[in-house]
N, C-alpha and C positions, 0 to 999 in steps of 0.2 A: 504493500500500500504506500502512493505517493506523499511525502511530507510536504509542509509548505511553511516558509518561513513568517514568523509574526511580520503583521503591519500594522498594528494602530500605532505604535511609536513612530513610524514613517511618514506615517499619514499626522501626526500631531506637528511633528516638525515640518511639512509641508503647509500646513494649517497656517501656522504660524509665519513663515515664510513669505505666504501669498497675500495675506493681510498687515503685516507690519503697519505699521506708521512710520509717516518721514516728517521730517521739521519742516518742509516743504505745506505741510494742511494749513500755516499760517502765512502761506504769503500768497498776496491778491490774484487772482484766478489769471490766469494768462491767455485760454481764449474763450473764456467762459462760457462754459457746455452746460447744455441739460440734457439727463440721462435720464431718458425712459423706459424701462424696463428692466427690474432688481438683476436679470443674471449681467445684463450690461455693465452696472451699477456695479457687482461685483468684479469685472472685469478691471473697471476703471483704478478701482482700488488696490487690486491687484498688479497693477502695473503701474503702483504708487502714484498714479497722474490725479490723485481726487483730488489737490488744491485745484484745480481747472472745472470740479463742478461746482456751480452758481445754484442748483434744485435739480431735484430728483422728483421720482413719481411712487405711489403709495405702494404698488408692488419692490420696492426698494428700500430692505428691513436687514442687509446685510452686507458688509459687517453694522453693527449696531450704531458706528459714527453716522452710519449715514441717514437714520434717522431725525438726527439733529439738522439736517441742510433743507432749507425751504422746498416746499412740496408743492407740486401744482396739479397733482388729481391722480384719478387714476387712469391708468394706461388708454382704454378701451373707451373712456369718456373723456376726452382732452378738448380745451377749450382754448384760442389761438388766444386768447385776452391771457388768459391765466399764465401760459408759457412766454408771449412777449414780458410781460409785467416784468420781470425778472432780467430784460435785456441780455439775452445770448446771444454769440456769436454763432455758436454751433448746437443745434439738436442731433442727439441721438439716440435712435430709437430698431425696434425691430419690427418686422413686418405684421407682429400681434396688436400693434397700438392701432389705435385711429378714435373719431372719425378720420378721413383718408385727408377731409374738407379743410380739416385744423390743422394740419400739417402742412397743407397747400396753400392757406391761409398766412401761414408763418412763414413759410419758404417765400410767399412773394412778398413779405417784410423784407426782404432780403437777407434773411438766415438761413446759414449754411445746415441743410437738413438732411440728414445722412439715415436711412430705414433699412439694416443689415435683418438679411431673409433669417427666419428661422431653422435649423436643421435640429433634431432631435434626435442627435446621437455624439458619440466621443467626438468625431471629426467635427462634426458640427460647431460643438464647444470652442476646438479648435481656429476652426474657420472665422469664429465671432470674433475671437482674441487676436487671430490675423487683422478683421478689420478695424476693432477699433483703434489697435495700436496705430495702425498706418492713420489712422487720423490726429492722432493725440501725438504723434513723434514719438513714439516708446517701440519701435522693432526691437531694438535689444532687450529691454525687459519683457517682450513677448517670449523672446525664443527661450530666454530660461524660465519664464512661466508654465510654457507647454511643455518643456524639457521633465519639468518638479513635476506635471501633472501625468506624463507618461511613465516616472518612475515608482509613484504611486498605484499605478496600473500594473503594474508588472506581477505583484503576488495573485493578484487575479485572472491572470490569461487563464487558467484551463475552467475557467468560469464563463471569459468572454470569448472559448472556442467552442462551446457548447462541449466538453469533457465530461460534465456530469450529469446525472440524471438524477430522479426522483429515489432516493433509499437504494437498495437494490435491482429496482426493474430497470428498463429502459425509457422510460417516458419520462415527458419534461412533465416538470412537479407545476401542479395547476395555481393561482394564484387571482386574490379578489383584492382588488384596492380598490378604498374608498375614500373621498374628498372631503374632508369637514368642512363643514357651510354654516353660516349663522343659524341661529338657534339648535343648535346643537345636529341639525339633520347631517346626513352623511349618505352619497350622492354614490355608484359604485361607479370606476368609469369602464368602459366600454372599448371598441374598436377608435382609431384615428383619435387617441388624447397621447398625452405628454406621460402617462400611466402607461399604456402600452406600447411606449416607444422605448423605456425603461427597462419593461418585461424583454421586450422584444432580445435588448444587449444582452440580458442574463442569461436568453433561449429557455425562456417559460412562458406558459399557454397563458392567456388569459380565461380565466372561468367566467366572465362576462364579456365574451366576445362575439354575440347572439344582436346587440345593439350598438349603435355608435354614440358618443359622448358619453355623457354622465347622465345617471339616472336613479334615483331611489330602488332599493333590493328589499322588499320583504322577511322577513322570517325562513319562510318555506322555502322560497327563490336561493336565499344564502343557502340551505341546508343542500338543494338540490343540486346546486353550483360544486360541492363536495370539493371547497379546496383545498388546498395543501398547506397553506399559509395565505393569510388574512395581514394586509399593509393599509392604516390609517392614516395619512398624511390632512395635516391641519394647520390653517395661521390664524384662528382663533385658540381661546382660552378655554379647550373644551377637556372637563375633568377627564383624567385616562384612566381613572376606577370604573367611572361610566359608561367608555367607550368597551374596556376591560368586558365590566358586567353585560353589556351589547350583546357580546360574542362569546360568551361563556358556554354554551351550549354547543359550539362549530368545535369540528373534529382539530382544525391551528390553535384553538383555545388550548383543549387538552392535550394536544401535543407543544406548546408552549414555541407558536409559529405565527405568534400575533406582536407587530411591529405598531407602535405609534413613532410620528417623526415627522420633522417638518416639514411644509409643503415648498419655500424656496428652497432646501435641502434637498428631499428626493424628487422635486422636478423641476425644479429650475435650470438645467443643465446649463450648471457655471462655472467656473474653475473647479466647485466643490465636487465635481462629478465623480471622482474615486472615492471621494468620503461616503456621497450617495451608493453607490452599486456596493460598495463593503458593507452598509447598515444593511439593504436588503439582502445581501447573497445571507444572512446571517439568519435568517427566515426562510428564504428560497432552500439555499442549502446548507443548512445547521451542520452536515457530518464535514463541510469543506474548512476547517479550522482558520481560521485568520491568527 
């Protein structure tokens, strides 16, 4: 049987790393950007360039400084009043924001608006950190960004070549996530989400792969889905004794393959993306030791 060497000490020290702080957050923004969308947001920080953002967008909760920088909405409802107010030079955002109108609205203020496509997956990640360096002036901080983020990747290849399966048989171990939403509801998603593009890396089925998006799951619906492991992902305050008691009755409960965790963590694919596929492979595949 193959070993595999620990990585949460790798992955801490990468952690760490990629979020420093530079003395640089106290001096006046240089081309003063707004980042719309937290994995951007995380990028930017990442590549030590966040003295240069001016506001951020409400999906933008990490790292936790960036909470503190003026906010102009949220992604998906963005308002050209709100994002001028703030006097940028540079928007940037990805292809999930809009209205499309508000941005076209800004851009013909003559702000440089920059909309990097989404891909959901490593390379993806990748390709984001390609772009916004080339905007911001940081290639060099990129390439050892993605360099720290590939070798954090490395205890998990026979994970992300599809090497393992479910216990002993040969099939990919089935898997149910679910979205926390205000009031406590929890949404499971479905075929074409940022959930099943997750799955997809680990080479695990999705147990609600019958519909697209998100959707509320019943009782009966969860028991019939017969997953293998049950992933709660949340950016509300929703107790995890309750989400716990939820799912007490499902086969991941009592085999103890029920994950809570947070939602720009396991989907935000940001720099943080080996931290995310390590939490889950940890429920996907319990007997693959980290």
């Amino acid at each position: 049987m193959k070993t595999f060497r620990p990585v949460h000490a790798l992955l801490t020290v990468v952690t760490a790393m990629i979020f420093s702080q530079t003395a640089a957050a106290n001096v006046a923004p240089e081309n003063k950007v707004v980042v719309i969308d937290g994995s951007l947001t995380e990028i930017v920080y990442a590549l030590n360039a966040e003295s240069q953002i001016v506001a951020v967008d409400q999906t933008s909760v990490f790292p936790a400084q960036a909470k503190k920088l003026p906010n102009i909405g949220y992604m998906r409802a963005l308002s050209a009043e709100g994002i001028l107010s703030v006097q940028p030079k540079i928007v940037i955002t990805t292809s999930s924001a809009g209205p499309i109108l508000a941005l076209e609205s800004v851009k013909k203020a003559g702000v440089d608006v920059n909309i990097i496509a989404n891909q959901y997956s490593v390379q993806g990640v990748m390709n984001k950190i390609d772009a916004v360096a080339k905007l911001l002036n940081k290639l060099d901080n990129a390439k050892q960004l993605k360099q720290s983020i590939q070798q954090a990747l490395v205890p998990l290849q026979p994970v992300l070549q599809g090497q393992l399966h479910e216990g002993d048989s040969n099939r990919k171990p089935r898997v149910l996530l679910f979205l926390g939403m205000q009031g406590n509801q929890l949404m499971a998603a479905g075929q074409h989400t940022q959930a099943q593009a997750m799955m997809d890396i680990l080479h695990a089925d999705n147990a609600a792969s019958d519909f697209h998006g998100y959707k509320p799951m019943n009782k009966e619906a969860v028991l019939a889905a017969n997953a293998d492991a049950i992933i709660v992902v949340t950016h509300t305050n929703m107790p995890e004794d309750k989400i716990y008691a939820q799912f007490s009755y499902t086969k991941a409960a009592t085999d103890k393959r029920l994950l809570i965790a947070d939602s720009s963590l396991l989907l935000g694919f940001s720099p943080r993306i080996a931290q995310a596929l390590t939490k889950m492979t940890s429920v996907v595949y319990p007997q693959f030791k980290l």
